[in-house]
C-alpha positions in Angstrom: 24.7 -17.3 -7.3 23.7 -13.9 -7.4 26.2 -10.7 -8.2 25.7 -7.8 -6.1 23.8 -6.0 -9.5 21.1 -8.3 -9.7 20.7 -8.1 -5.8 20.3 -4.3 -6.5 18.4 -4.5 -9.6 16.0 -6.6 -7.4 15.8 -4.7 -4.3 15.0 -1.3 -6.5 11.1 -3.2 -8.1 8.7 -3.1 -6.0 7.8 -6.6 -5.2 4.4 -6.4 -6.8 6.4 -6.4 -9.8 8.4 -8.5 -8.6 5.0 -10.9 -8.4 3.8 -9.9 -11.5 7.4 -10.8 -13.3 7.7 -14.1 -12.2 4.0 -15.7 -12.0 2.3 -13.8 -14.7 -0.8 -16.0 -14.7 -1.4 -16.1 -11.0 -1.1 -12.3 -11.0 -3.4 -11.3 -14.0 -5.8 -13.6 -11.7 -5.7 -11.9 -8.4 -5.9 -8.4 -10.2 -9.0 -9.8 -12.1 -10.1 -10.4 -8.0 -9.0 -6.3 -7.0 -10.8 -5.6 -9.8 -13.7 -6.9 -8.8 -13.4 -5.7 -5.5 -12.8 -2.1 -7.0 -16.0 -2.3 -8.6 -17.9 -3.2 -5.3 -20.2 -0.4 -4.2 -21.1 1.9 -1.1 -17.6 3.2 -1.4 -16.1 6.1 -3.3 -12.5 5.3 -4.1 -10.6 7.4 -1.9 -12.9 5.8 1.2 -11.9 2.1 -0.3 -8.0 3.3 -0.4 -8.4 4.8 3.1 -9.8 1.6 4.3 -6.6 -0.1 2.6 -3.9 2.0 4.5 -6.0 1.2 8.0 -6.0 -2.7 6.9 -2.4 -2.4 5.9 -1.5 -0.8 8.8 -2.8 -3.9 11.3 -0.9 -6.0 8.7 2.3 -4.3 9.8 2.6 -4.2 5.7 4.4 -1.3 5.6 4.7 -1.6 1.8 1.3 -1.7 1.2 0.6 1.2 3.3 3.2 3.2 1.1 1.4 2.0 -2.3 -2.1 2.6 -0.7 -1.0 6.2 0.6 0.2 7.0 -3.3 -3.4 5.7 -4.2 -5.6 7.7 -1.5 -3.3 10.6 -2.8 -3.7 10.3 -6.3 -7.5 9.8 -5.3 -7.6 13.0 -3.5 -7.3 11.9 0.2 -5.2 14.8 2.2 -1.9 13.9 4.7 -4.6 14.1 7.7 -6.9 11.8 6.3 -3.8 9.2 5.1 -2.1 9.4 8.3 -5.0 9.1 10.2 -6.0 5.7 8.7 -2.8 5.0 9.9 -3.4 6.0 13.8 -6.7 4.7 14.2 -4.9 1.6 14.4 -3.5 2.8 17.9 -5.9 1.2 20.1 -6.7 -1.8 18.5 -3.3 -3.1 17.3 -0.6 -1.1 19.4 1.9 1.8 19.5 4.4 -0.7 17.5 2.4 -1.2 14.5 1.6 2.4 14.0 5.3 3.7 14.2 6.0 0.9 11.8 3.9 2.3 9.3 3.9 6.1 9.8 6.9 6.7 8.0 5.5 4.5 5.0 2.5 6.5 4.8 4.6 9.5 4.4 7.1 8.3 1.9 3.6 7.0 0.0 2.8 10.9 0.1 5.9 12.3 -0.7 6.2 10.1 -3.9 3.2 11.4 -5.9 3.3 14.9 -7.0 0.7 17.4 -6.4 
């Protein structure tokens, strides 16, 4: 059984790491694939990251819209252009979905200084 540290301990890694901690292998493959995709063309990197938070964002993955905001930011997107690959999502996948994942996209933000 668990203690209420560990539970803490585990809640505080993001569960990428998480992922990455407990099937080493099988994560060292899939970043070989987002590599791979990464290197794919026609896109500059802030576009691809963009693209992300928008995909994210129909997911209702509100944790991967907070680690693909930190990337678009660290890539040079601005709040208007982060939050607004949130929002296009309006029409096509509800009012819902995007107030899910607003306030990810800003925490993603907030997290990587300027």
């Amino acid at each position: 059984m668990m203690n209420n540290k560990d539970k803490k301990n585990i809640m505080e890694k993001n569960p990428y790491q998480i992922f990455q901690e407990e099937f080493p292998d099988l994560a060292g493959r899939f970043n070989d694939l987002v590599d791979a995709q990464r290197s794919l063309e026609g896109m500059d990197p802030k576009t691809k990251q963009l693209v992300n938070i928008a995909i994210q964002t129909a997911n209702r993955n509100s944790i991967g819209v907070k680690m693909h905001a930190q990337m678009a930011k660290s890539q040079g997107a601005s709040k208007d252009e982060i939050l607004g690959a949130v929002v296009m999502n309006l029409h096509l996948s509800g009012l819902a979905t995007v107030l899910d994942c607003l306030p990810a996209a800003l925490e993603g933000l907030e997290s990587v200084k300027d």
